[in-house]
C-alpha positions in Angstrom: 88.1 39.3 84.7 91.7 40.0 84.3 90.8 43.1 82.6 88.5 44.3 85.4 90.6 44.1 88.2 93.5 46.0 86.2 91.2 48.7 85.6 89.9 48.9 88.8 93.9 48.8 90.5 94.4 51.8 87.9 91.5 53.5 89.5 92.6 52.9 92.8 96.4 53.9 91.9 94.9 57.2 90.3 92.6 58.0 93.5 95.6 57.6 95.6 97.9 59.7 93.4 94.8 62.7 93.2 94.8 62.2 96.9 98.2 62.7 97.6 98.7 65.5 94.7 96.1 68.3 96.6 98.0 71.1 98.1 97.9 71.8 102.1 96.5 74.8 101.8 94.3 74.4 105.0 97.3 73.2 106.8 99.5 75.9 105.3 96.8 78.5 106.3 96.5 77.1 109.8 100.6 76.8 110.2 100.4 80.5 109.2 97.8 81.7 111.5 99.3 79.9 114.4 102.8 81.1 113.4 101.6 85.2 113.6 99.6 84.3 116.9 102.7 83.2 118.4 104.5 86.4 116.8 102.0 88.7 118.3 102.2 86.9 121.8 105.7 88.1 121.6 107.2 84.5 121.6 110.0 85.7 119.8 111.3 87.9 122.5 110.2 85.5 125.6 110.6 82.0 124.0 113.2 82.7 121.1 114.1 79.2 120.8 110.6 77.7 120.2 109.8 80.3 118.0 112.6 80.1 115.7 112.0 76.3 115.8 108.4 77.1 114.7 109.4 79.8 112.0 111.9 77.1 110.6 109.9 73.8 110.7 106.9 76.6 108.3 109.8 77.5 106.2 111.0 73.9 105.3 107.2 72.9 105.4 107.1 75.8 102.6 109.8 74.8 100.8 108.7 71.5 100.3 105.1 72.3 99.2 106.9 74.7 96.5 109.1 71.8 95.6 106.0 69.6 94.8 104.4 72.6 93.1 107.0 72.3 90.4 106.5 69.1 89.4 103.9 67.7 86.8 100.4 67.1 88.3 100.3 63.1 88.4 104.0 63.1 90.3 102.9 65.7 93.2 103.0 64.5 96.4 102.2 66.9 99.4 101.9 63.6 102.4 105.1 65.1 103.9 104.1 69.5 103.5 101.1 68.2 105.2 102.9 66.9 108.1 105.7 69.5 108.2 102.7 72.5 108.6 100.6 70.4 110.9 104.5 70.2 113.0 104.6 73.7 112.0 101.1 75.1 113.5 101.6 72.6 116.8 105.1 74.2 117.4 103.8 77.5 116.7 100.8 77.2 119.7 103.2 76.0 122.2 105.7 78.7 121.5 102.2 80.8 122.0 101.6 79.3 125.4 105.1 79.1 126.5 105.6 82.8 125.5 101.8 83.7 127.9 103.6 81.7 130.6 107.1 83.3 130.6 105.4 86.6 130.2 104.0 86.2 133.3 106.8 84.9 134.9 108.6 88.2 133.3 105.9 90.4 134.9 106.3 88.7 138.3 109.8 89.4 138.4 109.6 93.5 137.1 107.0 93.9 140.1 109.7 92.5 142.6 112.6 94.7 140.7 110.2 97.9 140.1 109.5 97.6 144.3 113.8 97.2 144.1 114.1 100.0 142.1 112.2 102.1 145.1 113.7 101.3 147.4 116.9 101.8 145.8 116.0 105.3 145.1 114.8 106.5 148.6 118.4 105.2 149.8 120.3 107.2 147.2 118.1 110.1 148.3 118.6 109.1 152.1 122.7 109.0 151.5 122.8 112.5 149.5 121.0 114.1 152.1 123.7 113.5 154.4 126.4 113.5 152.4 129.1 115.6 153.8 128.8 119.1 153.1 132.4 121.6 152.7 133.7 123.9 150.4 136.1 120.8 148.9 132.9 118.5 148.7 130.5 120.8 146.9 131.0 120.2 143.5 131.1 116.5 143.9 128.0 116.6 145.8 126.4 118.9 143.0 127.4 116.4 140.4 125.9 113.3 142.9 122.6 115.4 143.3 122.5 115.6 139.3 122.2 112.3 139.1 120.8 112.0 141.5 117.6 113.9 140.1 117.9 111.8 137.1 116.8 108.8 138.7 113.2 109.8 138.9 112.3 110.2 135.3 114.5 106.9 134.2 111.7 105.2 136.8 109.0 107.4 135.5 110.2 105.8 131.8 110.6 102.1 133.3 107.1 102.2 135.1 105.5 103.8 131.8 106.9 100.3 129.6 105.6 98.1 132.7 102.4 99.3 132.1 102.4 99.4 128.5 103.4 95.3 129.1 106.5 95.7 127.7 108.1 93.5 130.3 111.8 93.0 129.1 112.1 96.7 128.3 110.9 97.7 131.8 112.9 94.8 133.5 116.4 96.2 131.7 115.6 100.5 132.8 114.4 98.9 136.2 118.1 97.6 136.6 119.6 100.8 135.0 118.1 102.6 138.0 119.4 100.2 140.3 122.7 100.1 139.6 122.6 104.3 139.1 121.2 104.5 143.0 123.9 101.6 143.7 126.6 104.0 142.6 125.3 107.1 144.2 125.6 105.8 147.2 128.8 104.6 146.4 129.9 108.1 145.8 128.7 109.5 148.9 130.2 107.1 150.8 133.6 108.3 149.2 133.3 111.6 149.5 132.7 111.1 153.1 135.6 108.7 153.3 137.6 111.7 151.2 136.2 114.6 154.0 137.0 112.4 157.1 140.7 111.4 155.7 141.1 115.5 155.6 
């Protein structure tokens, strides 16, 4: 009797240990395909934290499946790899959806600034055409109509990213144009402040 139930805790001690000692390689698999989803929904641009804490919960989850690699067959244990990729692949989705959501939220906001931008633009355009005109204005206004003329392409450039859905990109040349019609304007107004004070 005594002898049974030894052999049978022995089997049940050796099932567990089997158990435990089979490599995660569906979860690691998953974890992986979750983490390049998230990488090719651009999370790492639009949700850099989450996907950072994604990449580093796969790493460690990595690291500790090697560690159990290493060690002799019956001692392996891969209950917390397992865990740490299942973490892994649940972080990695929600940077994925997180990342869709900012996106959007991106998008949104380059439509407003791209409309911005426009306007912007026509105003420059509006103040060079009646900036001041003289023989002690003309280089100036030469220089203001240069860039002046460099405005379109820039939004030409901006508008091409947009549509390409390269949000940030587009959002950052969008506010380059801004701030280049901003100071146009700027400089007409004191070159007419210059000409009036003659």
């Amino acid at each position: 009797m005594f002898k049974r139930v030894t052999l049978a805790l022995l089997a049940l001690m050796l099932l567990v240990v089997v158990g435990c000692s089979k490599a995660p390689e569906a979860e690691m698999t998953a974890a992986s395909a979750a983490f390049d989803a998230a990488r090719a929904a651009e999370a790492e641009a639009y949700v850099a934290d989450a996907f950072r804490m994604a990449q580093d919960t796969l790493n460690a989850a990595q690291a500790m499946k090697t560690e159990q690699d290493g060690k002799f067959a019956l001692f392996r244990s891969y209950g917390k790899s397992k865990e740490m990729f299942a973490r892994a692949q649940a972080l990695a989705e929600k940077a994925t959806a997180d990342a869709a959501a900012e996106k959007e939220r991106v998008k949104a906001e380059v439509m407003t600034l791209m409309a911005d931008a426009k306007a912007a633009m026509d105003a420059a355009t509006a103040a060079v055409d009646k900036a001041p005109k003289g023989k002690d204005t003309k280089a100036e206004i030469e220089l203001i109509k240069n860039s002046l003329a460099a405005l379109a392409p820039a939004y030409a450039d901006a508008e091409a990213d947009f549509n390409a859905g390269k949000f940030l990109t587009a959002k950052s040349k969008f506010e380059g144009v801004m701030a280049q019609a901003k100071s146009i304007q700027d400089e007409v107004a004191a070159a007419a402040a210059r000409k009036a004070g003659n």
